[in-house]
N, C-alpha and C positions, 0 to 999 in steps of 0.2 A: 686256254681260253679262261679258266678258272682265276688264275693268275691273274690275269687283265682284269678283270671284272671284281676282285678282292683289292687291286690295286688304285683301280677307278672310283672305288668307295672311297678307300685311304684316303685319296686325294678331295674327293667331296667333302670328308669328315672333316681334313683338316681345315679347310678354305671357310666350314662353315663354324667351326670353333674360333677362326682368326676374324671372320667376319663380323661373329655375332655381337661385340661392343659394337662397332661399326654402324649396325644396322637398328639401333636403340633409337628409337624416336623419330625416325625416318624408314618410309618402306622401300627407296628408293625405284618407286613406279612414278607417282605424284610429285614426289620431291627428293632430290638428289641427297644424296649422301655426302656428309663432310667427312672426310679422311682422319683418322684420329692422328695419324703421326704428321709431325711436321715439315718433313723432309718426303712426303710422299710425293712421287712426280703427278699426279693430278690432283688438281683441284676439288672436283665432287665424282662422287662412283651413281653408277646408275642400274639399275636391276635388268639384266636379260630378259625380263617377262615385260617389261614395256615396248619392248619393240616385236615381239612374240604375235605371231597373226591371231587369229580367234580359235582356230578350231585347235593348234598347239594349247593356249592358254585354258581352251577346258579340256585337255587331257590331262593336264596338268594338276587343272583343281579336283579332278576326278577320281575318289582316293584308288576306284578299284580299274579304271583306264591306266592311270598312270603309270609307266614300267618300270619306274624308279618304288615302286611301292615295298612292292618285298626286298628291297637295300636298303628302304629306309627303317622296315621292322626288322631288318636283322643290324643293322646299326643301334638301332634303341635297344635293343638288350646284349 
């Protein structure tokens, strides 16, 4: 189970390293996101938190609800 769950970050870290140009200048909640490569098969990317009900969205913003919290502090250091 450890394993899944070191591997599940891996995979968040990377998407959010490859994302972070990506998401400069657009949050893509409001306004969609241009693809920086050109050969990307879609047109504009769009954030999972906009279609996200209310009560997910404030778990989310919730730093001590959230259960992504302690992977995100053990990811920052």
């Amino acid at each position: 189970m450890k394993k899944l769950h070191v591997l599940t970050l891996a995979g968040a870290m990377c998407v959010a390293a490859l994302a972070g140009p990506a998401l400069a200048g657009n949050d893509g909640i409001t306004k969609a996101i241009t693809p920086i490569a050109k050969d990307h098969p879609l047109t504009e990317l769009w954030s999972g938190y906009k279609w996200a009900t209310q009560p997910t969205r404030e778990m989310q913003d919730d730093d001590f609800a959230n259960p992504a919290g302690p992977w995100y502090e053990i990811g920052e250091t």
